[in-house]
N, C-alpha and C positions, 0 to 999 in steps of 0.2 A: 687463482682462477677467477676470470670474472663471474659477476653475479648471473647474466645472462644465459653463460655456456654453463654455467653451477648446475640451472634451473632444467636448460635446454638435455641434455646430458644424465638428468635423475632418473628418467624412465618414457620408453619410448611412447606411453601415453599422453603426454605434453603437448598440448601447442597452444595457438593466439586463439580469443576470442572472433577476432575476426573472422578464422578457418573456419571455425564451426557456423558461423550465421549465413559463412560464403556456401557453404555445406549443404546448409538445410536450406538454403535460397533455389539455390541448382538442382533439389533433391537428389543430391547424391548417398543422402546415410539413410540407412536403415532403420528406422526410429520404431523404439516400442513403445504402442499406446499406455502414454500416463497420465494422470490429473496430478495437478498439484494437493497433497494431501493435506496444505491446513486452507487449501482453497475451496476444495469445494464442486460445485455445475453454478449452470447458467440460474437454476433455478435459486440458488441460495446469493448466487451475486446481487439480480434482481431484488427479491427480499430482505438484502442487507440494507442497498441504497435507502429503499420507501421505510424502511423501520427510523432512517433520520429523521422524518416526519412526524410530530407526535400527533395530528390531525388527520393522519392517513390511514386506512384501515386498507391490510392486504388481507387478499380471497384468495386463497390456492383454489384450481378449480384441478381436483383428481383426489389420488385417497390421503389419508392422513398422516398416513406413515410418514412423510419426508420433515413435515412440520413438527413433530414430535422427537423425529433423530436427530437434528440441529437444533433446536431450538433454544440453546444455548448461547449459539451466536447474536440472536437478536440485540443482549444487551452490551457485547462487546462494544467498548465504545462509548458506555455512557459514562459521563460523569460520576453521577449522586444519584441514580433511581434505580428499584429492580424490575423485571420486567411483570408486570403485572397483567398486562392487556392479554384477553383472549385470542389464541391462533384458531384461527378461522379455515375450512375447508368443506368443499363441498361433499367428501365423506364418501369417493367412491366402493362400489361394491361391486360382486363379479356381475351382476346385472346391469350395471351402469357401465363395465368396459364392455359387457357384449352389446348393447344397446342404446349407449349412449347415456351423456350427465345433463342434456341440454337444458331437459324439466329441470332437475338440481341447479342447474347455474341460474337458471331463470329464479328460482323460488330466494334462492340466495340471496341473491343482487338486492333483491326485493328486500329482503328481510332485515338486510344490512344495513341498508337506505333507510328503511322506517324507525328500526330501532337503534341506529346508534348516530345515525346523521354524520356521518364524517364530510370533512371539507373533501376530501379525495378517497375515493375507493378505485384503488389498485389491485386486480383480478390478474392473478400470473397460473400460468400452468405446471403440473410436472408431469413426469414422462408418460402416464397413464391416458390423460385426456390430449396430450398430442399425440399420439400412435393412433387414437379411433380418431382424430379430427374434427374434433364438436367444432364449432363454428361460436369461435368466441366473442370475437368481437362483436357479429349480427346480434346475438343474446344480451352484452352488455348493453348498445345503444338502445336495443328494446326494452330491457327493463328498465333500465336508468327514470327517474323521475323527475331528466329533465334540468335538473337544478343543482344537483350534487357532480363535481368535477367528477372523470370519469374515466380511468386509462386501460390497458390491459395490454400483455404478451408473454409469445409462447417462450418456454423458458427449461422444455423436457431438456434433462440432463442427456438420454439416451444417445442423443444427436451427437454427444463429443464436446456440446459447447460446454465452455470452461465457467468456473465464477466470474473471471477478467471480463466476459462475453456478457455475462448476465447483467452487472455492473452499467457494460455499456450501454444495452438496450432498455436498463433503464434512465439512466443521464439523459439519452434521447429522446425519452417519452417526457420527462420532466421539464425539456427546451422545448417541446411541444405543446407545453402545458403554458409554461412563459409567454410562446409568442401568440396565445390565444388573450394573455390578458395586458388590458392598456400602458400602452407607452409611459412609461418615469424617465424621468429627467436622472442624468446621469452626474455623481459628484466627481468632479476633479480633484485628482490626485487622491482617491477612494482606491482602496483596495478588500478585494474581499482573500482571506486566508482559510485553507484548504489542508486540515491537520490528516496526520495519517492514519492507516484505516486501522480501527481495531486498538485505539489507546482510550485511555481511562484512569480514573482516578485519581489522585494528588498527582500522576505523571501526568496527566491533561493538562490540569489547572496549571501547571509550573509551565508545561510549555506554548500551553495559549497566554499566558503571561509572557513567555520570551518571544510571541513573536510578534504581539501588540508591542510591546518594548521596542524590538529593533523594526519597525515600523514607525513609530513618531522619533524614531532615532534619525531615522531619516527623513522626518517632517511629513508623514502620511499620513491621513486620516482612517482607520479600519471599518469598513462599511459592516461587515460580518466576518466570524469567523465558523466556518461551518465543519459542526458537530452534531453527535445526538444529540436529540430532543428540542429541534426546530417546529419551528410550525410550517403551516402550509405558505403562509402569506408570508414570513419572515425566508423561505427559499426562492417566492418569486419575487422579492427583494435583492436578490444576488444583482438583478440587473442594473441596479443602483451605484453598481462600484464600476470605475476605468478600467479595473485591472482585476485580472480574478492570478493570485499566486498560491503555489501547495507545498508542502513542507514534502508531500509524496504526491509529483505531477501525475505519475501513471494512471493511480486510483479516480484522480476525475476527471481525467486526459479529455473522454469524448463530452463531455459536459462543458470542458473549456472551449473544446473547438466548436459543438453546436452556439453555444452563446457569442462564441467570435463571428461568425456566420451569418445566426439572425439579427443583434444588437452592436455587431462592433464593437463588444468587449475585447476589451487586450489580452494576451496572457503571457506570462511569463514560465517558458519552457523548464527550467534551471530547477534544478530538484535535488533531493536529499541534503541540506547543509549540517552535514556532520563532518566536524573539525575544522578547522580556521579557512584553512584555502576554501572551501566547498561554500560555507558559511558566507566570504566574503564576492564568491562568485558568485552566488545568490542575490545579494545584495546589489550588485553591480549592474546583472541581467536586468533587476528589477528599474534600478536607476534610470539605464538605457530605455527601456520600454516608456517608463513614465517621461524619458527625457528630463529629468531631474537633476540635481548635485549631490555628488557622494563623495566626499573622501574620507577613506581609512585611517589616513595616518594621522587627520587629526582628532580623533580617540583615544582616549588613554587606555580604557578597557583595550581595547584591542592591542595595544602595545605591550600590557601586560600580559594578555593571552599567545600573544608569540613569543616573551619572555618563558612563560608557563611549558609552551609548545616546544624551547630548545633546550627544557630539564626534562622532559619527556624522551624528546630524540635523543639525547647522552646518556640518559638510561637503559635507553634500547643499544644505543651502539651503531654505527656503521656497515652495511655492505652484509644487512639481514634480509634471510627471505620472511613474507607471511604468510600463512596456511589458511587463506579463508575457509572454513566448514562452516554454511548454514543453508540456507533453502534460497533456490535459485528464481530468483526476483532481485526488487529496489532493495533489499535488505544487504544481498550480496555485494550489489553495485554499490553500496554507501559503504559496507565495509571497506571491500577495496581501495576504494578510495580513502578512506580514513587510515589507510595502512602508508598507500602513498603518502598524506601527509604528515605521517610520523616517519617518513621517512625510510620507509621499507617496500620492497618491491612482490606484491601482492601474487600468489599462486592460487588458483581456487580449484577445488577440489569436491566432487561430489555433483559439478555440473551433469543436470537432467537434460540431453537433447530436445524431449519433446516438449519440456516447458520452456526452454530458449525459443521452441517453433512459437509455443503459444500465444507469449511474449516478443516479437521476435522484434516488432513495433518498438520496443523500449531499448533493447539490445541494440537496433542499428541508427536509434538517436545518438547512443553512447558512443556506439565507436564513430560516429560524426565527428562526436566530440574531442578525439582523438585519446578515447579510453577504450585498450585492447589489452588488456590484462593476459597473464599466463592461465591456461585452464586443463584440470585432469577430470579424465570420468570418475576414476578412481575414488573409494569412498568408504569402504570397509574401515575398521579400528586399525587392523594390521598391516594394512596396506598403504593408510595412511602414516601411520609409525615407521614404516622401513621408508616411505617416501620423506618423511620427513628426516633419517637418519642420513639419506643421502644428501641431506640438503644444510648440512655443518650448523647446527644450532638454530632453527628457525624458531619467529613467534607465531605459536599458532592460536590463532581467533577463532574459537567454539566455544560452546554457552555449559559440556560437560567437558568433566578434567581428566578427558581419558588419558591422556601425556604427562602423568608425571614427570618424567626426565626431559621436560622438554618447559620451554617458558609458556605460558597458555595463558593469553587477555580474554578474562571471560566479562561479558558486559551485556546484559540482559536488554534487549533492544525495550521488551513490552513493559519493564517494570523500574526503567531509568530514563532519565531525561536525558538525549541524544542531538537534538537539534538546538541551531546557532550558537551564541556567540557562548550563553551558560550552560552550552551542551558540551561545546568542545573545552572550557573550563575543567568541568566534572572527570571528562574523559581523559585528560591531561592529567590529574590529579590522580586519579585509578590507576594509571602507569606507573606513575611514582612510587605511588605507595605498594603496590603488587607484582611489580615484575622483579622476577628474581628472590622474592619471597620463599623461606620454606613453608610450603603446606601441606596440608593433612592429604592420605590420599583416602580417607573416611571418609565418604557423603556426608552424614550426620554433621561431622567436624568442620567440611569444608562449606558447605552450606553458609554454616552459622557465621565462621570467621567473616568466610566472604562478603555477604551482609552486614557483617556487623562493617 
């Protein structure tokens, strides 16, 4: 049977990506309201961005609850430091939601300003002081002294808007911030790089190294690469480079386009390079854009790494399906893809409707791109087991080894190097050595091996 009608034929839950975007475009589905759960509201996207700043001071203006329940997130992301800085809030109380925080914001502002002088004080709300309507901005240019940069927005979760959302109105405020200070001269053939959101540690450092690397690889200069713990003047620096490129476009999507807008920075759409093809179509977009020279083949690394890449694919075998399970975003879309390049014809499963809607922006660059994967709602342990039985030996791509009897590439996106050219190495490599493997079906056991 071919692989198509294998797939098409498993259960009448099935179909293309595409259906579902054409779906939710026409509103035709019934979607039940969800947030993506390691995302977040609009108020923690915002707070994500401005926490890159190490000269930035953000002011919740509402109670303090929200900054205390995340606040964990602040240091995803960093390097080498923990988060030490004080979170800041204007500390409402039920006399401030019946009456108003205005006095509070004002005295804050103030307070803020005298005692810690930041380069940027960043004033975001959560869903308390947007329901009564304080008049945020009036308050901030009032108190402001003037002299100290000075942004603010509303950012209540209550509204539906997402982290993705918060994200972006912050990016916006930050080109805003840009096109208030003087023109720089712009470096040819400068690239600023755009790492993905929420990595850290010796997985940072490896992959700001591989992607400074495949950058002078192809005779680039890297203007910045942007991480935590920037400064204020080192972001409005970005406008320094021709080209702003991201390892994960989505994450600074509206930041590339506001920059493209006001300074005629380039951007290069071309995103997630995990595994050879991905990698070198990255590389290629980027070429085009800068109008440069790039060839492939004459690398040796890379010649080895499709060497690598067809001991990989003869491990797996021929005429497999893959079982993507993870959280439906750029994460999903890179596996898929990484499945295609090994040579397997990617099923995904566990797709969330109303985060396709949320996202929907990213979804229909993709299938532009003429990526329309197979997709199930389906998502349960059991339901994914018997779909996967109908499906004659699949490899399934999840990060736990609920399938024993079954081959399972488990590959830790947050705690392994994943991107270019010694991503797809690594990844090639963990094939090798683990598919087809007996393993423990003990946590404890499998853990360790695994790692090890």
């Amino acid at each position: 049977m071919e692989i198509d009608q294998r797939i098409e034929t498993a259960s009448s839950t099935i179909g293309r990506l595409s259906e579902l975007v054409y779906g939710i475009e026409k509103d035709w589905i019934n979607i039940n309201e969800s947030l993506d759960m390691h995302q977040f509201c609009a108020f923690w996207g915002a707070s994500d961005v401005f926490s890159y700043i190490n000269d930035c001071v953000v002011l919740t203006h509402g109670t303090a609850g929200c900054i205390n329940n995340r606040r964990f997130l602040i240091p995803q992301g960093s390097q080498d430091r923990c988060d030490t800085a004080p979170h800041l809030s204007t500390d409402f109380k039920e006399n401030d939601v019946v009456f108003g925080g205005e006095q509070k914001l004002e005295q804050a502002v103030s307070q803020v300003i005298s005692d810690m002088q930041p380069k940027l004080l960043a004033v975001i709300t959560n869903c308390c002081a947007d329901i009564i309507g304080d008049d945020v901005g009036g308050i901030v240019e009032m108190a402001s002294d003037g002299e100290t940069k000075t942004t603010w927005l509303d950012t209540g979760g209550f509204t539906g808007k997402s982290y993705r959302i918060g994200t972006e109105y912050a990016f916006e405020k930050i080109v805003e911030l840009m096109a208030r200070q003087p023109s720089v001269p712009v470096k040819k053939k400068s690239v600023n790089v755009f790492l993905r959101r929420w990595l850290r540690g010796d997985t940072q450092v490896r992959e700001i190294e591989e992607s400074v690397r495949l950058m002078e690889l192809m005779g680039l200069t890297v203007n910045s690469v942007f991480h935590k713990g920037k400064t204020f003047d080192e972001v409005m620096a970005l406008r320094e480079a021709e080209v702003n490129v991201a390892l994960c476009f989505y994450f600074g999507m509206s930041l590339f386009q506001g920059m493209e807008e006001h300074f005629g920075t380039k951007m290069v759409k071309a995103t997630t390079p995990v595994g050879l093809d991905n990698t070198l179509h990255w590389l290629g977009e980027i070429a085009t854009v800068l109008d440069t020279e790039f060839s492939p083949e004459l690398h040796d690394e890379i010649t080895q790494t499709k060497s690598l890449r067809q001991k990989a694919r003869e491990v797996i075998g021929k005429g497999r399906v893959a079982i993507i399970w993870t959280q439906t975003g750029e994460r999903l879309i890179a596996m898929a893809k990484l499945a295609q390049d090994l040579g397997l014809t990617p099923l995904i499963v566990g797709i969330d409707p109303a985060i396709v809607r949320d996202k929907l922006k990213i979804f229909k660059k993709e299938l532009n791109g003429q990526f329309d994967p197979y997709i199930t709602i389906l998502s349960g342990i059991d339901e994914v087991r018997a779909l996967a039985h109908q499906l004659d030996n699949p490899v399934i791509f999840c990060n736990d080894d609920y399938f024993h009897e079954f081959d399972v590439f488990r590959y830790r996106f947050a705690n392994n190097q994943v991107y270019g050219l010694k991503g797809a190495q690594l990844i090639y490599q963990k094939i090798c050595d683990e598919l087809g493997r007996r393993r423990s079906r003990y946590s404890l056991i499998s853990e360790v091996t695994y790692s090890g």
